[in-house]
C-alpha positions in Angstrom: 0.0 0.0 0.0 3.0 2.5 -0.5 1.0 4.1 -3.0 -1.7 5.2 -0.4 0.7 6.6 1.6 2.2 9.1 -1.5 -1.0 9.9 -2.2 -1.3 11.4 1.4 2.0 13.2 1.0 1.4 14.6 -2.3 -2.1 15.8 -1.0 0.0 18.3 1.5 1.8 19.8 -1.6 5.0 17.9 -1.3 7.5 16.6 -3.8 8.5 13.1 -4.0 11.5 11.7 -3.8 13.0 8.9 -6.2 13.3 5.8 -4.2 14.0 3.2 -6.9 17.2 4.0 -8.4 18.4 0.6 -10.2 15.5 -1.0 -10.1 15.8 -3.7 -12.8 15.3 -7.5 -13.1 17.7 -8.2 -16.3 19.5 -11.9 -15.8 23.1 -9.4 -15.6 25.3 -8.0 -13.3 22.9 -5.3 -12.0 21.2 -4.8 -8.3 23.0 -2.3 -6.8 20.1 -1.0 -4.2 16.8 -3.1 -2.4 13.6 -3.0 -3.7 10.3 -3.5 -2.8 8.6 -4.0 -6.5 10.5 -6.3 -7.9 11.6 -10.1 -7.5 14.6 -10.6 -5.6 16.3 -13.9 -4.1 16.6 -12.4 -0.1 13.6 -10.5 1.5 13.0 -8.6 4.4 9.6 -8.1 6.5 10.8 -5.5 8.5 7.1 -6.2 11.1 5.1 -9.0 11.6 3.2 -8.5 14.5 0.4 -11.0 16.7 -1.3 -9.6 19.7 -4.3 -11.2 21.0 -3.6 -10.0 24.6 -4.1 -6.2 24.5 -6.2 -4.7 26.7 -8.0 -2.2 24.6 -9.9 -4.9 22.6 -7.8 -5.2 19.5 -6.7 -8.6 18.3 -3.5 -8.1 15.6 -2.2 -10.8 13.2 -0.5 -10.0 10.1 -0.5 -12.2 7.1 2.5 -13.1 5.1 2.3 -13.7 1.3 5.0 -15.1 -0.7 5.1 -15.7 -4.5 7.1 -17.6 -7.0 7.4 -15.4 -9.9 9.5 -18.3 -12.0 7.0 -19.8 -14.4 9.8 -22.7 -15.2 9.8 -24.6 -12.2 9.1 -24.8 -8.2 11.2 -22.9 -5.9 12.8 -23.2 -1.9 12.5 -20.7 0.4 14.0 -21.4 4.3 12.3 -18.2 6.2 13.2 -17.4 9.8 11.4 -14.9 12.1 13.6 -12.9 14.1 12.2 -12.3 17.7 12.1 -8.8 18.5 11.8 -9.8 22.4 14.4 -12.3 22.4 16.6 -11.6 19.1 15.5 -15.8 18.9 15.3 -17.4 15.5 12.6 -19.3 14.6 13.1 -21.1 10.9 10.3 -22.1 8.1 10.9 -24.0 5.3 8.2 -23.3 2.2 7.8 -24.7 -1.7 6.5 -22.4 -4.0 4.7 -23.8 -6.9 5.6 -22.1 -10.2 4.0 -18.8 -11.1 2.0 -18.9 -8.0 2.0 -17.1 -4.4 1.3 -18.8 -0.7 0.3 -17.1 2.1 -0.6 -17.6 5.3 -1.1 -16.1 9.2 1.8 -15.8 11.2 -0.9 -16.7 14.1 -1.7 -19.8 12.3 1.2 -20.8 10.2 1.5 -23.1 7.1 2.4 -26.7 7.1 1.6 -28.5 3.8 1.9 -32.2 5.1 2.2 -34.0 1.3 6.5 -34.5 0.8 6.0 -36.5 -2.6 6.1 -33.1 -4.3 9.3 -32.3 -4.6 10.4 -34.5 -2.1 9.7 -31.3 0.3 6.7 -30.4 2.9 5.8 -26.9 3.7 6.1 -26.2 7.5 5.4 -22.6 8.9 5.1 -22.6 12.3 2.6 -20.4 14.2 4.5 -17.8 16.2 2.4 -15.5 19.3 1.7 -18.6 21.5 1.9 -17.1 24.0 -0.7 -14.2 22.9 2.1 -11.9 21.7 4.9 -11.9 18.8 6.7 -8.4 17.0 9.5 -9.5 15.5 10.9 -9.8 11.5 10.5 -12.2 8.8 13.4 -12.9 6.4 13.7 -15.1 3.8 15.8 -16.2 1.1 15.8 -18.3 -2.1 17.8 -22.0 -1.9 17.7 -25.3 -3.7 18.1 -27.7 -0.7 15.3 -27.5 2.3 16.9 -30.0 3.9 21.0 -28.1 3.9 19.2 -24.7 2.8 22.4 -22.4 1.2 21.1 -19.1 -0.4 21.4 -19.5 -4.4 22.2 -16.8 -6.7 18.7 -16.2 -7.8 15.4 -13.7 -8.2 12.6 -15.6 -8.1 10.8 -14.6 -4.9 8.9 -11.7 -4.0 6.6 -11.1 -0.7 3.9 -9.0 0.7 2.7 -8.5 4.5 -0.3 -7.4 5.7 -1.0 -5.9 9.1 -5.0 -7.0 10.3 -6.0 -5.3 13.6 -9.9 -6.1 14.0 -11.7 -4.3 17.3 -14.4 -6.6 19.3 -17.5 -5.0 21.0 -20.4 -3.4 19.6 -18.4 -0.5 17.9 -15.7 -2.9 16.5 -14.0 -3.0 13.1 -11.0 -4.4 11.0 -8.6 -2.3 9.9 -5.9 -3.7 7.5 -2.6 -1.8 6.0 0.3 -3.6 4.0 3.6 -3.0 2.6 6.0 -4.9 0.4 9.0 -6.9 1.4 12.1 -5.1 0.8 13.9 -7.5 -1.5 17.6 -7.8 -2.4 18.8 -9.3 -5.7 21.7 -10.9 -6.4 24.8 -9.1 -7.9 25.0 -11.4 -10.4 22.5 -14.3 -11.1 23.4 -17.5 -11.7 22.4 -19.0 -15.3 22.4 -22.5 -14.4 18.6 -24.4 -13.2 18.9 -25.2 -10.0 20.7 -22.0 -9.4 24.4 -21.9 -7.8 24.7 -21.2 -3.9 26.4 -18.3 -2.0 29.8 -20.1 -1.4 30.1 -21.2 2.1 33.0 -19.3 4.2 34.7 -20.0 7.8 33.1 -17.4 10.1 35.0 -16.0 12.9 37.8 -18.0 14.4 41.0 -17.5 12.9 40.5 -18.0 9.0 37.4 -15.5 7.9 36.6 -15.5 4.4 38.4 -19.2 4.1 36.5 -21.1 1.2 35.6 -23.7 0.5 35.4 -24.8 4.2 34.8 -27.4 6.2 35.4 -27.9 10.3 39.1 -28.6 9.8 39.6 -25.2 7.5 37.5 -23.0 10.5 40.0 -23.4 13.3 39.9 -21.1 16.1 36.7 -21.2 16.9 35.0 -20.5 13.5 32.2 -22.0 11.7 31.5 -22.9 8.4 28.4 -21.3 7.3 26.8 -19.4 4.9 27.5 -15.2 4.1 25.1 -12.8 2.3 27.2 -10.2 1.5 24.8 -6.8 0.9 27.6 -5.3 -0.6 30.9 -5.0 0.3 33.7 -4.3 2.9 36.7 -4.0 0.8 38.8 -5.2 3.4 36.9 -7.5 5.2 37.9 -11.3 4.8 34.4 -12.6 4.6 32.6 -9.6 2.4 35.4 -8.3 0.2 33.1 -8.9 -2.5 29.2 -8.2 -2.7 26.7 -11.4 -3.5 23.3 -8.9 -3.3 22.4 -5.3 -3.4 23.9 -2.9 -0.6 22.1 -1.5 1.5 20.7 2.0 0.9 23.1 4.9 3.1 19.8 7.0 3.5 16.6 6.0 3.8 13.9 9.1 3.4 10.3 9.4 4.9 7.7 11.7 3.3 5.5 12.6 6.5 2.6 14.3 8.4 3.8 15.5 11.8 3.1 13.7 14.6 -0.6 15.5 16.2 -1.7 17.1 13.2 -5.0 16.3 12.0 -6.1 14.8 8.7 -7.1 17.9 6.5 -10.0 15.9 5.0 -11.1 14.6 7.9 -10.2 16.1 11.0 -8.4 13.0 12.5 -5.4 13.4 14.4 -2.0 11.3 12.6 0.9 9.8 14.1 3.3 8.0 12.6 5.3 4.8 13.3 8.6 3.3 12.6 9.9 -0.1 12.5 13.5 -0.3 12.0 15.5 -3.6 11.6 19.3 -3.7 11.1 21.3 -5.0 7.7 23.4 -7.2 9.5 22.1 -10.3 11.1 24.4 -13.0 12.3 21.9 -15.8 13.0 24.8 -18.2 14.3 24.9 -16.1 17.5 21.0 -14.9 18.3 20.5 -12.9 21.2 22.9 -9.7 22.4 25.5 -10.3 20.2 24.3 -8.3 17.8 25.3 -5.1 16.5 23.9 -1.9 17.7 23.5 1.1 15.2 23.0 4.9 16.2 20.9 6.6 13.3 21.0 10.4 12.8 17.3 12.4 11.6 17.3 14.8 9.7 13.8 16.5 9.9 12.5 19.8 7.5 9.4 21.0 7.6 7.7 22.6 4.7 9.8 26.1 4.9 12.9 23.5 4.6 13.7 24.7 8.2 16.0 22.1 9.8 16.2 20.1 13.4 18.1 16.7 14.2 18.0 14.3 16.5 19.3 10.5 16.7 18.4 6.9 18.0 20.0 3.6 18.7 18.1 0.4 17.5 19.9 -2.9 18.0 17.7 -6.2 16.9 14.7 -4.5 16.3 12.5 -1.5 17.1 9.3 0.0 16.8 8.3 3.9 17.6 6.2 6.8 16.7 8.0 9.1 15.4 7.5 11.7 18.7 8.9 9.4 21.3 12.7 9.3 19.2 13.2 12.6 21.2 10.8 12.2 23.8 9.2 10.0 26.7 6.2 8.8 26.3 3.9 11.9 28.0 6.2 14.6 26.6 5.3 14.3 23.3 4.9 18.2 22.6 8.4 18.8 22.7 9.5 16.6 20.0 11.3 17.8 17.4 8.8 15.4 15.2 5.5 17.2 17.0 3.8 19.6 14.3 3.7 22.3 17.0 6.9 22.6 17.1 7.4 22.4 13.1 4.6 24.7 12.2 3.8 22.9 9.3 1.7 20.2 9.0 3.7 17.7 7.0 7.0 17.7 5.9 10.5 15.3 5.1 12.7 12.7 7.6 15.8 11.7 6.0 17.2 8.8 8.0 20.8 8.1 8.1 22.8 4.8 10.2 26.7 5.9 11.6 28.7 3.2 9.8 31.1 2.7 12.9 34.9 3.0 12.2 36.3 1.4 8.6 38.8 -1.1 11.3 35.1 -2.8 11.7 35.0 -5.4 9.5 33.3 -8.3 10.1 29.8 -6.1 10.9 27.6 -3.3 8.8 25.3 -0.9 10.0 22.7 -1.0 7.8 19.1 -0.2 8.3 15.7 -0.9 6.9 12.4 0.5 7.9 8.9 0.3 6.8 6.5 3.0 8.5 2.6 3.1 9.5 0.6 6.3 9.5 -2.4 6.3 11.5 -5.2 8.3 10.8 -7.6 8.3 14.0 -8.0 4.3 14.5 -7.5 4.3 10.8 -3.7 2.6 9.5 -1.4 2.8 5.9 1.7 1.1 5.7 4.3 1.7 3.1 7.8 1.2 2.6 9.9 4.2 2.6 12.5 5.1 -0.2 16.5 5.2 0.5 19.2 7.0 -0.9 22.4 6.2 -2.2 24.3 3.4 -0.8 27.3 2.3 1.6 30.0 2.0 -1.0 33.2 1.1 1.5 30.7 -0.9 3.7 28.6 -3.9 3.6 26.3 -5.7 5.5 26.4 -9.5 7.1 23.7 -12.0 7.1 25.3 -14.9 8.5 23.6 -18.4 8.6 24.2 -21.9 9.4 22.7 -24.2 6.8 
């Protein structure tokens, strides 16, 4: 539903801003930057959300939709939410039939019981037993459920949508959606099955060795799998990009926090859910890397303020608690009091830590939500050049 949300922004009288620079799907060297409208062979759900325990009488589930846009033959995909609580991953594994999408509720999950197709059964397990899950989905293309290795492919491409449905009397069901941001390989492989991502040692004292096996990763390294989201030139393990980088700026078009709809009178906020670049899933929990992110925020007079965050794992605020507490929302640098406009520009960028880093990126994604009284849109937000002298890690254990 990006589109909704533009068409909010451009009703205030702003410009847009070009989000989907190299944006093609040739079978070449190409993909230098994410999308979110094309097919790619690693996506991102920045928010999946299940809440069946809030107190104000809204039940939340969001459904997950994947497609296989390859009309020559099935495809693999090994998912894995990321627990925003815990940082805990929980893996799916899911065949595609040709030409055709799957979906199903992260609630409820998927399992497709029949293996003589493919050899392969779909299993998606439910996540929120306990009432509650926020977290991120990510999922990438392989050839192999049972020793899943990323391949060097663009098959897939995904949807989510976030369904919030109010009980009682006065209740309703609300629904908003964005795409998965996808990231396509540098180059994609011509061969059917597709070649893998080469496995590397991980850590220990050989990074980058390939091929490897537990005699090569001494030390205390393992042999795993690296998606390399562009590069760190000199990094052992990512000295060469497999997929797109990812973007050094990513920009949201926005109504200030407290205004009110100018068609209807509601009052907006808007929320953020950022998820880092860099995801070593052979270590879950607080190993991971922590990113400060700078805003820049103009209002419609292109009158400028600042202010930053840290988000390590996974996080979700409105736009006027950044700055703020929770309570002291009129002093926000993102409050349209103190903007005196009612809409304007955030241009969001992460502090790439020091180039002697070089086993971990500071990326970011970010979808956001803008809610119009109990109303919701979600849409993905558009980025801005990329990290050329760093990349980001997505390290896995097949």
């Amino acid at each position: 539903m990006a589109r909704h949300g533009w068409r909010h922004i451009q009703a205030a009288g702003l410009a847009t801003v070009a989000g989907c620079l190299g944006m093609v799907v040739s079978q070449t060297a190409q993909a230098q930057f994410p999308t979110a409208d094309a097919p790619a062979g690693y996506l991102v759900f920045p928010k999946v959300v299940v809440d069946t325990t809030s107190p104000d009488g809204v039940k939340t589930d969001t459904e997950i939709q994947l497609t296989n846009v390859s009309t020559l033959a099935t495809r693999l995909v090994h998912c894995f939410y990321v627990d925003g609580d815990t940082w805990e991953p929980i893996n799916a594994n899911i065949l595609l039939t040709l030409g055709q999408p799957t979906g199903w509720r992260a609630s409820e999950g998927l399992r497709i019981s029949d293996p003589n197709v493919d050899g392969y059964p779909t299993f998606v397990p439910p996540v929120g037993g306990s009432g509650r899950f926020v977290g991120e989905l990510k999922c990438f293309q392989v050839n192999d459920l049972d020793t899943p290795i990323p391949v060097l492919a663009q098959d897939i491409k995904g949807e989510a949508t976030i369904i919030r449905v109010t009980t009682g009397p006065s209740g309703g069901v609300d629904t908003s959606a964005y795409n998965a941001i996808g990231f396509q390989p540098v180059t994609v492989s011509p061969t059917e099955p597709p070649a893998t991502v080469p496995l590397k040692c991980q850590g220990g004292t050989n990074p980058g060795t390939t091929p490897c096996d537990q005699t090569t990763c001494t030390g205390g390294g393992t042999c795993g799998a690296t998606i390399c989201l562009g590069a760190t030139a000199n990094s052992p393990e990512c000295a060469t990009a497999t997929h797109a980088g990812c973007p050094s700026t990513l920009v949201l078009n926005n109504f200030f926090d407290y205004a009110n709809d100018p068609v209807t009178g509601k009052e907006i906020r808007t929320r953020v859910t950022f998820v880092p670049c860099t995801e070593d899933l052979t270590e879950p929990g607080p190993a991971q890397p922590s990113t400060m992110i700078q805003f820049l925020v103009f209002n419609e007079f292109e009158q400028r303020m600042s202010s930053s965050t840290r988000v390590q794992c996974y996080r979700e605020v409105q736009l006027s608690n950044i700055d703020t507490r929770p309570g002291n929302e009129a002093g926000s640098v993102f409050n349209v009091n103190v903007q005196g406009t009612l809409a304007g520009q955030v241009r969001m960028r992460p502090v790439l830590g020091p180039a002697t880093e070089t086993s971990v990126g500071h990326g970011i994604l970010a979808i956001a939500e803008e809610f119009h009284g109990t109303g919701s849109v979600a849409f993905n937000l558009n980025d801005q050049g990329r990290n050329s002298s760093k990349g980001d890690f997505v390290r896995y254990l097949p």
